[in-house]
GUNUNU-55232 format. One record per residue: x, z, y of N, C-alpha, C in turn; residue in one letter. Coordinates in steps of 0.1 Angstrom, whole numbers, padded with zeros to 4 digits, always signed. Example, Ala and Ser with C-alpha at 12.3 -4.5 7.8 and 13.67 -1.06 7.14 Angstrom:
<recs>
+0132+0078-0057+0123+0078-0045+0132+0078-0033A
+0128+0071-0022+0137+0071-0011+0129+0079+0000S
</recs>
This chain:
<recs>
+0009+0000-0012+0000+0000+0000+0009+0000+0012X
+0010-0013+0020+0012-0012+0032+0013-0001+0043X
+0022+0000+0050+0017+0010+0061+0008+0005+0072X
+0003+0006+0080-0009+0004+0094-0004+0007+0107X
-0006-0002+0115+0002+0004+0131-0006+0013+0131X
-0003+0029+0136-0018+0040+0140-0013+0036+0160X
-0029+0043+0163-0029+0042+0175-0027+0057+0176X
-0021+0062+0191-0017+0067+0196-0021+0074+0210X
-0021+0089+0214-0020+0093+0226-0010+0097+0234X
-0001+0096+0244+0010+0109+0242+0010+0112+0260X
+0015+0126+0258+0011+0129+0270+0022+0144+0270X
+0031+0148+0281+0038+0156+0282+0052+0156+0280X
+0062+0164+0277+0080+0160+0285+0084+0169+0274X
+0096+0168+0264+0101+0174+0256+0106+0170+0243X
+0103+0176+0236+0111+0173+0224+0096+0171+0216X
+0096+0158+0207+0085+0152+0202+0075+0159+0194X
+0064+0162+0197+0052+0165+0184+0043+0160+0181X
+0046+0153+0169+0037+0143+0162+0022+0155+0156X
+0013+0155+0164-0001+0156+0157-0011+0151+0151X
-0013+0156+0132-0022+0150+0126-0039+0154+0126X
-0047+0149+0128-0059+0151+0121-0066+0152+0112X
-0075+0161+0109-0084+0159+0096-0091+0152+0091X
-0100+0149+0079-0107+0144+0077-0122+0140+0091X
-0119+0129+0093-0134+0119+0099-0126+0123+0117X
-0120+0130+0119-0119+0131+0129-0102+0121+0137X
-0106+0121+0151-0095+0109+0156-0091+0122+0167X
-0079+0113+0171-0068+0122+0179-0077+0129+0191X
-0085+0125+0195-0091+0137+0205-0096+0151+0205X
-0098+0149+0193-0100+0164+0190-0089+0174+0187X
-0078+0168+0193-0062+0176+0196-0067+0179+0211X
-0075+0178+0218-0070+0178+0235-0071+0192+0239X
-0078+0203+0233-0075+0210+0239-0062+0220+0233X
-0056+0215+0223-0042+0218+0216-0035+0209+0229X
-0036+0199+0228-0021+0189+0237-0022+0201+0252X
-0035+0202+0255-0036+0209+0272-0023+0220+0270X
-0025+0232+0260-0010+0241+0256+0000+0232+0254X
+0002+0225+0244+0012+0218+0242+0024+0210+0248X
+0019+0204+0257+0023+0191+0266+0033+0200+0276X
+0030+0211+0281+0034+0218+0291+0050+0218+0281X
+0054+0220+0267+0067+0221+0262+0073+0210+0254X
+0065+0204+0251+0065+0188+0242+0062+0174+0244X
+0066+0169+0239+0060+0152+0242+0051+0152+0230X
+0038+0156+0234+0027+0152+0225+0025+0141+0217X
+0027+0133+0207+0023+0125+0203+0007+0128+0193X
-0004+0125+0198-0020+0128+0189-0020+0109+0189X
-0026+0112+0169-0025+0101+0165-0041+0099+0157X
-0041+0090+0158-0055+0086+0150-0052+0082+0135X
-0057+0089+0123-0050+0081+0110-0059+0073+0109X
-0047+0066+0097-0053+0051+0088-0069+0059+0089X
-0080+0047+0094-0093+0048+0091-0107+0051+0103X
-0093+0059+0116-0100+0068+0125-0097+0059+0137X
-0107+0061+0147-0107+0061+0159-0103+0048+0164X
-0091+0045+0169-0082+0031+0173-0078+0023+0165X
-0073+0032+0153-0064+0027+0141-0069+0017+0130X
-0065+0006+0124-0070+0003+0116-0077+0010+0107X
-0088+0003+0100-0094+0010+0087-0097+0000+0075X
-0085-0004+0070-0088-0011+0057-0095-0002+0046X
-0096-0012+0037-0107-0004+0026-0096+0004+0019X
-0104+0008+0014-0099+0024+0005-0095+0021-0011X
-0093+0031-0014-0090+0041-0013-0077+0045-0004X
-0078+0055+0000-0062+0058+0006-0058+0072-0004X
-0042+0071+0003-0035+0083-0004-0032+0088+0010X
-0027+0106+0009-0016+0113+0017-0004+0103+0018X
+0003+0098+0006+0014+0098+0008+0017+0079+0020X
+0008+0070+0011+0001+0059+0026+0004+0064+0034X
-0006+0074+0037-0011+0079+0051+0001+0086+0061X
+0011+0089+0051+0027+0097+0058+0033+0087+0060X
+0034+0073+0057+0039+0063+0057+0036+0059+0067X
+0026+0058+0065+0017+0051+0083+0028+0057+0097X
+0028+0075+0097+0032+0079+0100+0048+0079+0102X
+0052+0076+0095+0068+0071+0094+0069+0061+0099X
+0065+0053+0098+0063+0041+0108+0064+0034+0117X
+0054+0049+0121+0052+0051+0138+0064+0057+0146X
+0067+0068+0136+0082+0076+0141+0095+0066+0147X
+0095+0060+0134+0110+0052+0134+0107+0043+0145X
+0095+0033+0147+0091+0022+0161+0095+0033+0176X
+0090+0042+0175+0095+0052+0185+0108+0058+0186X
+0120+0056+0178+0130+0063+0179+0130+0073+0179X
+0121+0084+0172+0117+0096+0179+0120+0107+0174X
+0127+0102+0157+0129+0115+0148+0142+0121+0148X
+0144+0134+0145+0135+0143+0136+0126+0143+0147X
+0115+0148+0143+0103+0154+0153+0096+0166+0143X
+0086+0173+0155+0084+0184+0152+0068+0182+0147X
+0060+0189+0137+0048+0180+0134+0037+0192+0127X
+0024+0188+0135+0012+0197+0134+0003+0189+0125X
-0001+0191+0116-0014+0188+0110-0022+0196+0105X
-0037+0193+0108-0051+0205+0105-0054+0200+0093X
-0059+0208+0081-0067+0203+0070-0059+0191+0064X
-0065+0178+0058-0060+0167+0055-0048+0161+0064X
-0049+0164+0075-0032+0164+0088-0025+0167+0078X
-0028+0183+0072-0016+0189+0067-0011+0185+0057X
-0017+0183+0048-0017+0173+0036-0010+0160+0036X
-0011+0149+0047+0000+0141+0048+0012+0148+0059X
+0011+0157+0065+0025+0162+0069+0034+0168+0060X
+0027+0170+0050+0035+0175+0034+0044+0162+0030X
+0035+0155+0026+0039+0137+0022+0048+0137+0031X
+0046+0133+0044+0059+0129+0052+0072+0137+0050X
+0070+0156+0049+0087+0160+0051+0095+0156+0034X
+0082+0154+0023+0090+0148+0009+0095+0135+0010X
+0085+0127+0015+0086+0113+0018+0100+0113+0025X
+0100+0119+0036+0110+0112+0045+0114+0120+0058X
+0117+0131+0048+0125+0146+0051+0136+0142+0065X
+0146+0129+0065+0150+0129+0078+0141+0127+0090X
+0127+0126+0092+0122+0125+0102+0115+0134+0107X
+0118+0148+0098+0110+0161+0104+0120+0171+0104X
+0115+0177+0116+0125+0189+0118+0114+0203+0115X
+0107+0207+0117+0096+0218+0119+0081+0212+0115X
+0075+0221+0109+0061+0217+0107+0055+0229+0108X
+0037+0225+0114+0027+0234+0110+0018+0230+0100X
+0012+0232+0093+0002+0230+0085-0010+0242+0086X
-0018+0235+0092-0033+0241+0097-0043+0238+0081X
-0049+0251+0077-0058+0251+0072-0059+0239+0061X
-0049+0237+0053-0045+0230+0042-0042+0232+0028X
-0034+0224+0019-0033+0229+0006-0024+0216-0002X
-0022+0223-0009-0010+0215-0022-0017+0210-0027X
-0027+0216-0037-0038+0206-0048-0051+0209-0047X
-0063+0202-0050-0079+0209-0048-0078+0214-0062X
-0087+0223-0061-0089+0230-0073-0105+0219-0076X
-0112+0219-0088-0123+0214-0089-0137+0215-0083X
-0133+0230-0078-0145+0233-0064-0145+0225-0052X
-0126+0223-0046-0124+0217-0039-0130+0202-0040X
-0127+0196-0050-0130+0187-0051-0144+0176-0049X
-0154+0188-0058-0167+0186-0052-0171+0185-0037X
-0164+0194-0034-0166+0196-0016-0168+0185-0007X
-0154+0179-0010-0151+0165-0008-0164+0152-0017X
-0170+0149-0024-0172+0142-0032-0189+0148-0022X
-0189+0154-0027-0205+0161-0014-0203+0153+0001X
-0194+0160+0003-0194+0154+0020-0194+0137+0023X
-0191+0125+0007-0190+0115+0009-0202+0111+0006X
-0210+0117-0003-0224+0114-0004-0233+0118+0006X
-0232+0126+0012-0237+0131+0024-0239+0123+0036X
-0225+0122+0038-0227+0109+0057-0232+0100+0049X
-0233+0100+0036-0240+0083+0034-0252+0083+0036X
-0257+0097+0032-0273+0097+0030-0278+0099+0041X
-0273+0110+0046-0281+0119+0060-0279+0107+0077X
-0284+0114+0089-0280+0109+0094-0266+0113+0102X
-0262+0113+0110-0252+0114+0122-0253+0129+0122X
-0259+0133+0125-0267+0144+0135-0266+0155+0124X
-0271+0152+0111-0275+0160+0100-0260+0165+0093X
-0254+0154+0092-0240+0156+0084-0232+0162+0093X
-0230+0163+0108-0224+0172+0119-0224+0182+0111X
-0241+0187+0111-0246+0202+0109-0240+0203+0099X
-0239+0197+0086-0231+0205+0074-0222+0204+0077X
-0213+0194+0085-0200+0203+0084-0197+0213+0090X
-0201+0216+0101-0203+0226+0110-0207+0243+0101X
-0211+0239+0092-0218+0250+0087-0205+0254+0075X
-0200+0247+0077-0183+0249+0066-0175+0252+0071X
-0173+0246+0089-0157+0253+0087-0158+0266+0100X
-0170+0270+0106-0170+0279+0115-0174+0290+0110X
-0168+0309+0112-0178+0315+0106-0192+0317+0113X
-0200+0323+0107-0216+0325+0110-0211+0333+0124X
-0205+0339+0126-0205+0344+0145-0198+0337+0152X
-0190+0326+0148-0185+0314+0159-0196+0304+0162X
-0201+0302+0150-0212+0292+0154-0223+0296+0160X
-0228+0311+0159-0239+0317+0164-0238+0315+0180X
-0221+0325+0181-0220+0323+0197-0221+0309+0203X
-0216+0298+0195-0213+0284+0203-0225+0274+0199X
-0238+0282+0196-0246+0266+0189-0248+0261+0198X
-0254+0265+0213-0254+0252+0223-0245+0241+0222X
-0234+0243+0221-0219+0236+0226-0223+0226+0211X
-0224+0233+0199-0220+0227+0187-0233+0217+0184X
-0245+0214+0189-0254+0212+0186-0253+0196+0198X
-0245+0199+0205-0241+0188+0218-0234+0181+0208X
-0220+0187+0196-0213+0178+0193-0224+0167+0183X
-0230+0174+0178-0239+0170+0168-0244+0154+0172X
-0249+0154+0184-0253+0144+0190-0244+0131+0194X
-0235+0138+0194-0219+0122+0195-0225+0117+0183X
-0224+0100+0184-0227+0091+0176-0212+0088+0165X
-0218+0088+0153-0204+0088+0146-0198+0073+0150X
-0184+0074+0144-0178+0061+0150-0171+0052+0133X
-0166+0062+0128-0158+0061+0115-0166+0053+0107X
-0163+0039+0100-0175+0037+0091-0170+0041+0075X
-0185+0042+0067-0182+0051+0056-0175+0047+0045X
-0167+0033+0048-0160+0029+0040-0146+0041+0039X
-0145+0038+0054-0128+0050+0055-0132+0061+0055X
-0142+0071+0057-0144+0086+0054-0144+0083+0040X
-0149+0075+0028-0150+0076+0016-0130+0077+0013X
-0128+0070+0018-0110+0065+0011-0103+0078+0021X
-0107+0084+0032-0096+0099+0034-0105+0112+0024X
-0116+0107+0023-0119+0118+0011-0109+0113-0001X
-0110+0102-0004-0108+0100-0020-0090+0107-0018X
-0082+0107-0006-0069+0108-0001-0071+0127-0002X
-0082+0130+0005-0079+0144+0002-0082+0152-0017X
-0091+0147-0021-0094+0146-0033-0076+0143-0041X
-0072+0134-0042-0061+0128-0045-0047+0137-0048X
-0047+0145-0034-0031+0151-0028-0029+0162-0039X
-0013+0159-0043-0011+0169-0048+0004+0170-0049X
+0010+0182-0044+0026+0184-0037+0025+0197-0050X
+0016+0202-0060+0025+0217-0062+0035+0212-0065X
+0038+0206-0075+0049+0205-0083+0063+0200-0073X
+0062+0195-0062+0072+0195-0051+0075+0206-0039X
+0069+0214-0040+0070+0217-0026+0079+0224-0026X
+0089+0232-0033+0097+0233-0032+0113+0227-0026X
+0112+0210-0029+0117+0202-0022+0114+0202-0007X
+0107+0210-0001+0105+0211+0016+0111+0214+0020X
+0125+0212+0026+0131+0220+0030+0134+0220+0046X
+0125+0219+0053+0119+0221+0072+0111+0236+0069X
+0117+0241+0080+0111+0251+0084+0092+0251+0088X
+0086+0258+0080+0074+0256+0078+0069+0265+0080X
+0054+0268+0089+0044+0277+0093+0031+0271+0089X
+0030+0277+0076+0013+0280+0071+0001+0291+0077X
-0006+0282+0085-0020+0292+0091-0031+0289+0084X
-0038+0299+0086-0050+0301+0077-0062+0316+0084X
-0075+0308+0080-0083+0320+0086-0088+0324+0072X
-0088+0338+0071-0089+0346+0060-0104+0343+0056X
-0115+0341+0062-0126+0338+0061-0131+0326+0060X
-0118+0315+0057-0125+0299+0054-0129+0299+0037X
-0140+0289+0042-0151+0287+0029-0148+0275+0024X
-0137+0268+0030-0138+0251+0025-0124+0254+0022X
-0115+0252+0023-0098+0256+0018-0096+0273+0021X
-0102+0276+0012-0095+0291+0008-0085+0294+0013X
-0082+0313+0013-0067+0316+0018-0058+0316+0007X
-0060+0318-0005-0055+0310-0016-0045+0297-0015X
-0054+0294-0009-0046+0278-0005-0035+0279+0005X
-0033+0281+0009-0025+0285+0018-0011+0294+0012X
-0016+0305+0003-0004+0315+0001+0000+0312-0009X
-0005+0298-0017+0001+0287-0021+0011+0280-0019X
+0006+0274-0010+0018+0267+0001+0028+0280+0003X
+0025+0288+0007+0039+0300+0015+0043+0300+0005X
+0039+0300-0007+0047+0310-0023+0052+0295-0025X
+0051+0286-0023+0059+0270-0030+0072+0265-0018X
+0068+0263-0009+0077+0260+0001+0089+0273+0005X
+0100+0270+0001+0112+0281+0004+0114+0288+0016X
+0110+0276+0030+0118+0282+0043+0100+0280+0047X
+0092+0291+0043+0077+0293+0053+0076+0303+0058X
+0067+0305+0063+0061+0316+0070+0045+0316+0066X
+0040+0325+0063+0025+0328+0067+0019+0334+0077X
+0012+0328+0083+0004+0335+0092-0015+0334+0096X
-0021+0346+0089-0039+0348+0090-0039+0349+0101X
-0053+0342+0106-0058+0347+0117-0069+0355+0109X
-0073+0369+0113-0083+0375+0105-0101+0370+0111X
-0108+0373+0103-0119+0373+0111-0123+0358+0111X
-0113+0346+0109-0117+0330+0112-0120+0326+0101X
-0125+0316+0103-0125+0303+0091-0115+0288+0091X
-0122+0281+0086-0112+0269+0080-0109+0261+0101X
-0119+0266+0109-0115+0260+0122-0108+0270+0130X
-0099+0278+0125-0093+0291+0131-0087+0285+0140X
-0082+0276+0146-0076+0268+0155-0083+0267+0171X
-0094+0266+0165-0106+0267+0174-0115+0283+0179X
-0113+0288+0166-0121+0303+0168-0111+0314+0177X
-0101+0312+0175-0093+0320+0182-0082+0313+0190X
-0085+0299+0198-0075+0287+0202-0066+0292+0211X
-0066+0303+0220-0057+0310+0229-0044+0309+0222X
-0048+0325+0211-0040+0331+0200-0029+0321+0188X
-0039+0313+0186-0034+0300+0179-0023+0291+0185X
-0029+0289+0199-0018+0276+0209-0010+0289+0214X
-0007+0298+0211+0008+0306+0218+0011+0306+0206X
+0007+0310+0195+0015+0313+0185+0024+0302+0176X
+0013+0288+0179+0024+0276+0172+0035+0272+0182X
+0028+0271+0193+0043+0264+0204+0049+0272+0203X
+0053+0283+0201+0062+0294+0206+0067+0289+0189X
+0064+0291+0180+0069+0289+0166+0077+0276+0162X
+0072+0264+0169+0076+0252+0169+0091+0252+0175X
+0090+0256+0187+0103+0255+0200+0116+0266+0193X
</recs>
């Protein structure tokens, strides 16, 4: 599988951070990460294979494609090593990339991610693809919404969250089916050991869609990590506590 030109945001002065995204979603949903960010980094927010600007050939896709993509983009930029964030399925191909092609990372985060799905996991995924197919726009928001915030982030924010609901999807279901079949797919246990970039695993002790399991996974396999819970959050801990979150990765990253 080819690599894909991805499209691209970048915005701020420093030493490079390549940011990935999760499943269905495109680089804007970094903006209020880049607003912290940019002030210490040259932000790079990327749209993956499937999302937003970027191509979306048909599927299936892999993580490890999808790091490719990203290697791609690195090397056209001159830009590596670089330093590198990815949420959920982000994380998942930022794994790919420091195995793949360990000279072009220096530091990583991995947000709310995992080495392999377990078969719960997997359903999850396999649900959510039958889902946008069936439901409408609006409908499938609400379940995801109902996965990755806890019951008191979303209580406090339904106005806000009920607005997102209403954005018309953009992604067509061809590529959310192939970055499911990609998160479905990934699986680094048996490597991660070979990671050898200094690595910070976050996690909200209260996510319902990638366990903290998953996560203390990752810290117990990767040699040079770190763990760090946010208590009290879920699988969007990024967002439930985003103050706490954006001091604690830039400061981690630099």
């Amino acid at each position: 599988m080819s690599a894909v030109e991805l499209a691209y945001d970048e915005r701020g002065d420093g030493e490079p951070l390549v940011l990935i995204m999760g499943l269905g979603a495109d680089a804007t949903a970094w903006e209020p990460h880049v607003q912290a960010y940019a002030a210490r980094y040259r932000c790079l927010a990327v749209d993956n294979r499937g999302a937003g600007r970027s191509p979306k050939p048909a599927g299936p896709y892999s993580t490890a494609a999808m790091a490719d993509d990203y290697a791609a983009l690195i090397r056209s930029l001159g830009a590596g090593p670089v330093r590198v964030a990815g949420i959920s399925m982000g994380g998942a191909i930022a794994q790919e990339l420091a195995l793949r092609h360990p000279e072009l990372v220096a530091r990583m985060v991995l947000v709310s991610s995992w080495a392999r799905c377990d078969e719960y996991a997997k359903e999850v995924f396999r649900h959510f693809a039958r889902m946008r197919a069936a439901a409408s726009p609006d409908a499938f928001a609400q379940l995801l919404q109902l996965w990755i915030w806890t019951p008191e982030y979303l209580g406090a924010h339904i106005g806000e969250l009920r607005d997102v609901r209403a954005e018309p999807a953009t992604m067509p279901q061809h590529a959310f089916d192939a970055q499911c079949a990609a998160c479905i797919g990934h699986d680094t246990t048996d490597r991660l050991a070979q990671i050898a970039v200094p690595t910070l695993v976050t996690a909200g002790d209260r996510d319902i869609f990638t366990p903290l399991p998953f996560a203390e996974a990752l810290h117990a396999g990767i040699p040079a990590s770190e763990l760090k819970v946010f208590p009290g959050t879920g699988h969007a801990h990024h967002w439930e506590v985003i103050d706490e979150f954006n001091d604690y990765t830039a400061g981690w990253l630099q």
